[in-house]
C-alpha positions in Angstrom: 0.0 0.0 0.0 3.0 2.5 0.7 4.3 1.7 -2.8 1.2 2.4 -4.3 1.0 5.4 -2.8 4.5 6.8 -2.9 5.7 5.1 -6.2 2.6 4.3 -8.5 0.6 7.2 -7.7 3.0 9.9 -9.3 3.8 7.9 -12.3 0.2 7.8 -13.0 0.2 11.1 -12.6 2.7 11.7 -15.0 2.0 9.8 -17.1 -1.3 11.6 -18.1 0.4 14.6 -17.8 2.4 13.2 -20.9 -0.6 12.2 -22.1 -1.6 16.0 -21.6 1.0 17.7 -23.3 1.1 15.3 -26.4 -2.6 15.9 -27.1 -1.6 19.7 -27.3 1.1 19.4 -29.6 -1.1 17.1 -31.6 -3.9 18.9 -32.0 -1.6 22.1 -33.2 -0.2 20.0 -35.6 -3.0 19.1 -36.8 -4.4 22.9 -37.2 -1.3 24.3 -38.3 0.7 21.5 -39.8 4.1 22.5 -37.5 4.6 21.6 -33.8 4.9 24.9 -32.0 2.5 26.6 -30.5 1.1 29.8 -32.2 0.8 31.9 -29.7 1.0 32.5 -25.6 -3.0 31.4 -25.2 -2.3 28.0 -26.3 0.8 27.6 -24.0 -1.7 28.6 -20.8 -4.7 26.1 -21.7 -1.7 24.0 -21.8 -0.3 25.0 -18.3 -3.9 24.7 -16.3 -4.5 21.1 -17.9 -0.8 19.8 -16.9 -1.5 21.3 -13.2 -5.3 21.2 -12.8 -5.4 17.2 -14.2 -3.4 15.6 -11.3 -4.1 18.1 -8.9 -8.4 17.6 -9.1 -7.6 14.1 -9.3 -5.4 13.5 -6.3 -7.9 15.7 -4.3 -11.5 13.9 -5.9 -9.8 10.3 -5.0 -8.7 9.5 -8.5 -6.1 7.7 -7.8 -7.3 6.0 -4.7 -7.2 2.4 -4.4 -10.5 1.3 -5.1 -9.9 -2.8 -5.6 -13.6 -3.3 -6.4 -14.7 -0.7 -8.7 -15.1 -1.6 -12.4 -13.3 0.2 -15.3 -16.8 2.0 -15.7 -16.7 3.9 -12.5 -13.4 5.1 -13.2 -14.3 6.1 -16.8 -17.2 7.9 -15.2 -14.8 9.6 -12.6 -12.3 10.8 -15.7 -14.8 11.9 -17.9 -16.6 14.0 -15.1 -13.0 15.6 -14.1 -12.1 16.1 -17.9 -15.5 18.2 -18.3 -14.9 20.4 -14.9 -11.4 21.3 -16.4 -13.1 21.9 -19.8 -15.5 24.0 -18.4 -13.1 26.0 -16.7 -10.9 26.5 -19.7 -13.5 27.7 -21.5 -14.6 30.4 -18.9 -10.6 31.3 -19.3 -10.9 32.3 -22.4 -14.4 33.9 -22.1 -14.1 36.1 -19.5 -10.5 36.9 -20.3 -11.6 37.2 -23.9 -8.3 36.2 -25.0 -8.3 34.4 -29.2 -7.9 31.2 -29.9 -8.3 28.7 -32.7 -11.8 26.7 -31.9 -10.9 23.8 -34.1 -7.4 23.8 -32.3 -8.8 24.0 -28.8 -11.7 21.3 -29.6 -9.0 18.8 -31.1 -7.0 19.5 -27.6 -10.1 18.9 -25.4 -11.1 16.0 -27.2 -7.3 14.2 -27.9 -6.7 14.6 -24.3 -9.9 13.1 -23.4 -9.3 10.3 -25.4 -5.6 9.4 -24.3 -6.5 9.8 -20.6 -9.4 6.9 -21.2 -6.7 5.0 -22.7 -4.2 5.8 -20.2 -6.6 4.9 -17.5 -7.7 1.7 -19.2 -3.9 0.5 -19.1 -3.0 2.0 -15.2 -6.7 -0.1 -14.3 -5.4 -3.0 -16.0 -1.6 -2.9 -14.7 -3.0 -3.1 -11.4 -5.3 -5.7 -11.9 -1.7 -8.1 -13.2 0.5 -6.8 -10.2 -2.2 -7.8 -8.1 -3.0 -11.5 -9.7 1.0 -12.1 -9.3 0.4 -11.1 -5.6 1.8 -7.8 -5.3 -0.2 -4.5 -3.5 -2.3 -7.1 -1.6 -4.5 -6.1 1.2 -5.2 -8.4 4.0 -8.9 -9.0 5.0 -10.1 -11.2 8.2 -13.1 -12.9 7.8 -15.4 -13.5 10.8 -18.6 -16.2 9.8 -19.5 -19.9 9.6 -16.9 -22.1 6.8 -19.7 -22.1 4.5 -19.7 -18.3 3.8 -15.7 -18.6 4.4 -15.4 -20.9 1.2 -17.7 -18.9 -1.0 -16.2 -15.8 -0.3 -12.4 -17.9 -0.8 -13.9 -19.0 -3.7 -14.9 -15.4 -5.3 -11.1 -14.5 -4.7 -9.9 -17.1 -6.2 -12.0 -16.3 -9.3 -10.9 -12.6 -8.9 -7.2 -12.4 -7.9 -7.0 -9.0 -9.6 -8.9 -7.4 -6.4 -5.6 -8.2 -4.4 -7.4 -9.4 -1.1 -5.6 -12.0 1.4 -8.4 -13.8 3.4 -7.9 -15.6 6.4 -10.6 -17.1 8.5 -10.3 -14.9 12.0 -12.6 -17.3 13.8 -12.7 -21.1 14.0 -16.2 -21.7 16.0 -19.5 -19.9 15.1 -18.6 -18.1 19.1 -20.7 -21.1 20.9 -18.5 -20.1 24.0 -19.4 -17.0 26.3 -19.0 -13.6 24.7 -15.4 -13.0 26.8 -13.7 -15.4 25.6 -15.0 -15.2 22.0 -13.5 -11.2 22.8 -10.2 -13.1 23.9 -9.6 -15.1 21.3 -10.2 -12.1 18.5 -8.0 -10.0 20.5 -5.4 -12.7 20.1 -5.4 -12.9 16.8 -6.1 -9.2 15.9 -2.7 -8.8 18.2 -0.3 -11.4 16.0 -1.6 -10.8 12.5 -2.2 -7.3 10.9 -5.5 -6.9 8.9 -6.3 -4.2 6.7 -10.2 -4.3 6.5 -12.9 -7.1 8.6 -16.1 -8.8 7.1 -18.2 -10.0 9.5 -20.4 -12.5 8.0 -23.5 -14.0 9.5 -23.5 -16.7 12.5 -25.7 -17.5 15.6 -25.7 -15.1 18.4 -24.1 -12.6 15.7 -26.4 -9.9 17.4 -25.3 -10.7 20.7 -21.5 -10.3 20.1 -21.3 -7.8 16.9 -20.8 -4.7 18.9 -18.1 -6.3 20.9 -15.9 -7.8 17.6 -16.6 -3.6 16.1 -15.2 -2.5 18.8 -12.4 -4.7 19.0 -11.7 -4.4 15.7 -11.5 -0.8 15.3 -9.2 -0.7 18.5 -6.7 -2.6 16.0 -7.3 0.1 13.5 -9.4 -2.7 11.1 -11.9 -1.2 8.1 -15.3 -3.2 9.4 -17.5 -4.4 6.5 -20.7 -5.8 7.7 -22.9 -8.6 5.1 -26.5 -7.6 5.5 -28.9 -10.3 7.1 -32.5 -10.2 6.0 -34.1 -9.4 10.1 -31.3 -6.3 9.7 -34.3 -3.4 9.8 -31.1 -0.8 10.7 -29.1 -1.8 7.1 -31.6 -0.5 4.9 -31.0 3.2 6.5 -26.7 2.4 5.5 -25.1 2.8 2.3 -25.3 -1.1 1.1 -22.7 -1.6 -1.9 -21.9 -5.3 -3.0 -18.5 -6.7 -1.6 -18.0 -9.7 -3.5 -21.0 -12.3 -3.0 -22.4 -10.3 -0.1 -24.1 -7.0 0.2 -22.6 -5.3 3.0 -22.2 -1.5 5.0 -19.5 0.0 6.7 -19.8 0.4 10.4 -17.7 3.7 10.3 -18.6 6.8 7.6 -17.1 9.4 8.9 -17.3 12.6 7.1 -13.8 12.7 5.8 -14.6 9.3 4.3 -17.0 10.6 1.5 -15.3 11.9 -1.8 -17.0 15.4 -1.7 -15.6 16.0 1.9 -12.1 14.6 1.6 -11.6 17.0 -2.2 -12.6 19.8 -0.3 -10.1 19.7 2.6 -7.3 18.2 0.5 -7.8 21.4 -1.8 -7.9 23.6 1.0 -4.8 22.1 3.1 -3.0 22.7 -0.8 -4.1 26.4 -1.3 -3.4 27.2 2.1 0.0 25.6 2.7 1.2 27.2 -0.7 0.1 30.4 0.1 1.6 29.9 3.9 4.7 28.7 2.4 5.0 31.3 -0.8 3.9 34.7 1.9 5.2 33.9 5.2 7.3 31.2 5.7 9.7 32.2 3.8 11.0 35.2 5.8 9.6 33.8 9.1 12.4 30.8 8.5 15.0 33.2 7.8 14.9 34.6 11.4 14.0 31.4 12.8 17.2 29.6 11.5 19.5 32.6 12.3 18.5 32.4 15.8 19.1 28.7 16.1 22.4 28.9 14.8 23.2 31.6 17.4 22.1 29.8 20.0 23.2 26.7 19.3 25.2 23.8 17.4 23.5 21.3 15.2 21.1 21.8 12.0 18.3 24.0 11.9 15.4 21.7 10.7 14.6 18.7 12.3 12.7 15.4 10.6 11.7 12.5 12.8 9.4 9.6 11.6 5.8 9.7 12.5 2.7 7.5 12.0 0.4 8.7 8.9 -2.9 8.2 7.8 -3.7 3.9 7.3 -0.4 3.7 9.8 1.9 4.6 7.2 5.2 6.6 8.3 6.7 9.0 7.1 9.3 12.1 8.2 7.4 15.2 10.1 9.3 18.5 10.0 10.0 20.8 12.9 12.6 23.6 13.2 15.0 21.9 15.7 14.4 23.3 19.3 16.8 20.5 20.8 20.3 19.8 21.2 21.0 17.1 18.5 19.9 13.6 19.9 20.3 11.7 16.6 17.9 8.4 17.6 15.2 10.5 17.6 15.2 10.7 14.2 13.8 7.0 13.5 11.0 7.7 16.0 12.3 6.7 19.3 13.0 7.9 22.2 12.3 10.1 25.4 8.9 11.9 25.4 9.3 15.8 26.1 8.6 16.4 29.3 7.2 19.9 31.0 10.6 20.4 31.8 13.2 19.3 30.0 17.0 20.1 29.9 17.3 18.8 26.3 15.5 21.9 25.0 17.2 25.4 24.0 16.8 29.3 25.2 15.3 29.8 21.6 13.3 26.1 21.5 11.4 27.0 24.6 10.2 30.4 22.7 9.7 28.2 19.7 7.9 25.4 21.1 5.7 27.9 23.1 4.2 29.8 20.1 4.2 26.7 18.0 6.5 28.3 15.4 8.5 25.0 15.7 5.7 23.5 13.4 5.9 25.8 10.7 8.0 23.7 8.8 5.2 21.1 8.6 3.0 22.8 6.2 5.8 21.1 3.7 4.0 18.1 4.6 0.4 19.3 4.1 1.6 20.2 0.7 3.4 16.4 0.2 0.0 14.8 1.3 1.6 13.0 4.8 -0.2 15.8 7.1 -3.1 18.1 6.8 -3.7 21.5 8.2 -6.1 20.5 11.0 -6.1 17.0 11.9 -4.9 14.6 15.2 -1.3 15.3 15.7 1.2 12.1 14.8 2.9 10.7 17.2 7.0 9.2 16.9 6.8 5.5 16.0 7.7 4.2 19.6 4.9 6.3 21.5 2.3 5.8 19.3 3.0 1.8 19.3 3.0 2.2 22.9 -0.1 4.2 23.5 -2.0 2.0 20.7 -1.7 -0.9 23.2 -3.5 0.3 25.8 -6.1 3.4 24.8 -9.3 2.9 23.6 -9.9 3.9 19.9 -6.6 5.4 19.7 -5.7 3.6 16.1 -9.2 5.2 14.6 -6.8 8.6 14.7 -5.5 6.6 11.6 -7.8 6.9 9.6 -7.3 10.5 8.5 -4.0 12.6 8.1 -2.3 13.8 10.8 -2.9 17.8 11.2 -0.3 20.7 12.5 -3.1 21.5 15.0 -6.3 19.5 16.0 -9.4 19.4 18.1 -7.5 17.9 21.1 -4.8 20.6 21.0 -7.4 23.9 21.2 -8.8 21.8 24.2 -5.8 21.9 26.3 -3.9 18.8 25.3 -0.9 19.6 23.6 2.5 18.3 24.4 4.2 14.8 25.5 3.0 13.3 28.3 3.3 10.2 30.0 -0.3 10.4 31.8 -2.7 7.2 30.1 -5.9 9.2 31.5 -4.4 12.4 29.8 -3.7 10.5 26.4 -7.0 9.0 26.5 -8.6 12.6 26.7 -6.8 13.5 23.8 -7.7 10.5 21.6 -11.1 11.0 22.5 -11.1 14.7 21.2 -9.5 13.5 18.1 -12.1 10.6 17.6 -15.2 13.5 18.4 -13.5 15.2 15.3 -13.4 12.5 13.2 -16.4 11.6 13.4 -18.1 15.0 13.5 -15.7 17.6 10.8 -16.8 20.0 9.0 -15.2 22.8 7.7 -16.8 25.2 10.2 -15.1 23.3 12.9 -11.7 23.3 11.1 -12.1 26.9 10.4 -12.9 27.3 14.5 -9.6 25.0 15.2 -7.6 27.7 13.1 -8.5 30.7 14.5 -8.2 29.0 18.2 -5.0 28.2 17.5 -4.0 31.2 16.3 -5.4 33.0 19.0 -3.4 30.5 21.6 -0.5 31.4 19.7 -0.7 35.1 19.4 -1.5 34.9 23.3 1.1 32.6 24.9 -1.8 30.3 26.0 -0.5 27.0 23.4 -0.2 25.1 26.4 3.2 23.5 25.0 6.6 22.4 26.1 
């Protein structure tokens, strides 16, 4: 899943940017028999397609890896995207009633829309073959009687190109009491890593269901659930066929649906770029000449951190430390209140949060978002995932600079399990309740916090 992400995802990407840029030199050709471009006008319809294409579609979920969607719903995604980007190349050139060839800028519109159906019919293909050889696999657990087991085995195995690794979770249809049914799934959730859980149907299902949801989303699990026929609550869900089974999702948060998660990755990209192209620029100048005043060592500072789906990756900071280089891999000693380790400057630094600024390079690279539950170095998080409740649900989102847990007060390492849960909890409340009011509202709190003194850090 990391590969796909960090490796297949931008040569997708530019690969229909290719796809772009050919289609514009084609269709000149074709208007003007010579491969230049006439004029400046053609060179900027140009420019917006190359950026707009894999910008909208990293942001609408384009890319995302959907295992059980059909060529069809991506051709529908594309051509929807293509006609957005048409329509606002055409208001480009109306309203800035610049001239351009329409034969030239139809050819465009329409040879670009062709090559990116084809280029999407090939990237929906190549990941059906990686995936039949057994590469970017996904593991599933599979809770249900053998019967349901060996039809839903059986579908797999008659669709390798969906890239799903079943293994049956539970041996016994739970005839033993409800704890140590909830033993023995805590066992196994605890040895073997599982991407996403279908529960299945099996007696006493009702009786137990809530307990193996909870369970499973303690281990950070995806819960699909197949829809029995007495199920009067699945018909108010979104059901979707999974395979032989109809099935819901136990969690839908907002940030889950497409319309939600385009709007807040667009927004974390306008605003980090306009963050990092108006202020951080000079900000960092004076930040890194008082670090290397004060003392030795570099002025940034990367340490590995725990991403959205559990994935890690290396979260910026302006270095307010003297130079402890095993921190870098994500271990070691949580900050305390205080701490010798920290400098004169890193105190001021940590206490107005300017220390993070560096972190909006990471909202711009997709590990982090604006607003979001603050990642935790690999060791902690590990730790803390062990014993609070819900805490791997925080996974399910990206990381932000700030979050719902910090404008409340809880900000800052700590070794306190009742203070960690307190946190996770605020970060679970926003998870499942976002909106962009209530980003908007975590902004200006934090800025306020800032301005004042009042971040609460050390």
């Amino acid at each position: 899943m990391k590969r796909y992400a960090k490796v297949l995802v931008p040569l997708f990407a530019i690969s229909e940017m290719i796809a772009i840029v050919f289609a514009a030199y084609l269709a000149v050709y074709i208007r003007y028999g010579f491969g230049s471009f006439p004029n400046i006008v053609h060179e900027n319809v140009l420019y917006i397609s190359a950026v707009l294409w894999p910008s909208l579609a990293s942001a609408s979920g384009y890319y995302k890896d959907r295992r059980t969607r059909k060529f069809i719903n991506t051709f529908s995604h594309l051509t929807i995207q293509w006609f957005f980007i048409s329509f606002i190349l055409f208001a480009y050139l109306v309203l800035a009633k610049l001239d351009v060839s329409r034969l030239s800028f139809s050819l465009f519109l329409i040879l670009s829309y062709f090559l990116l159906i084809v280029s999407g019919r090939i990237r929906h293909q190549f990941l059906e073959k990686i995936r039949t050889r057994g590469m970017n696999q996904r593991s599933i657990g599979f809770i249900g009687i053998e019967k349901q087991y060996s039809i839903f085995c059986s579908w797999l195995h008659d669709n390798p190109s969906f890239g799903f690794q079943p293994t049956r979770i539970m041996e016994t249809a739970f005839p033993e009491s409800l704890d140590e049914s909830a033993k023995k799934l805590k066992q196994m959730l605890s040895v073997y890593h599982f991407d996403e859980i279908l529960i299945g149907s099996f007696k006493r299902r009702k009786d137990i269901l809530t307990v193996i949801v909870d369970i499973a989303e303690e281990y950070g699990c995806r819960v699909r659930i197949e829809r029995e026929k007495e199920d009067i609550y699945s018909r108010h869900l979104d059901l979707h066929q999974f395979g032989p089974f109809r099935v819901f999702s136990v969690r839908e948060e907002p940030l889950a649906r497409t319309p939600n998660k385009v709007f807040k990755r667009i927004f974390d990209v306008v605003f980090s770029s306009l963050f990092l192209l108006f202020i951080f620029w000079w900000i960092h100048l004076i930040v890194c000449a008082l670090i290397k005043l004060t003392s030795k060592g570099p002025i940034f500072f990367k340490q590995k951190r725990v991403g959205k789906n559990g994935v890690e990756f290396y979260c910026y900071k302006f270095r307010t430390m003297e130079e402890n280089g095993s921190t870098y891999e994500g271990k070691g000693e949580i900050t305390k209140q205080i701490d010798s380790r920290i400098t004169p400057i890193g105190a001021f630094l940590r206490k107005t949060n300017l220390d993070e600024f560096p972190q909006f390079i990471n909202v711009l690279l997709g590990d982090m978002s604006v607003i979001g539950p603050r990642p935790h170095m690999l060791e902690e998080d590990y730790k803390v995932a062990e014993v609070l409740s819900k805490y791997r649900i925080r996974r399910f989102i990206r990381p932000g600079i700030s979050g719902w847990a910090q404008v409340n007060g809880f900000r800052g390492g700590t070794e306190d399990m009742e203070l960690m849960q307190k946190r996770v909890d605020y970060d679970v409340a926003y998870i499942e309740s976002w909106t962009p009011l209530l980003d908007l509202k975590i902004m200006y709190l934090t800025i306020l916090q800032m301005l004042t003194f009042k971040t609460g850090a050390h």
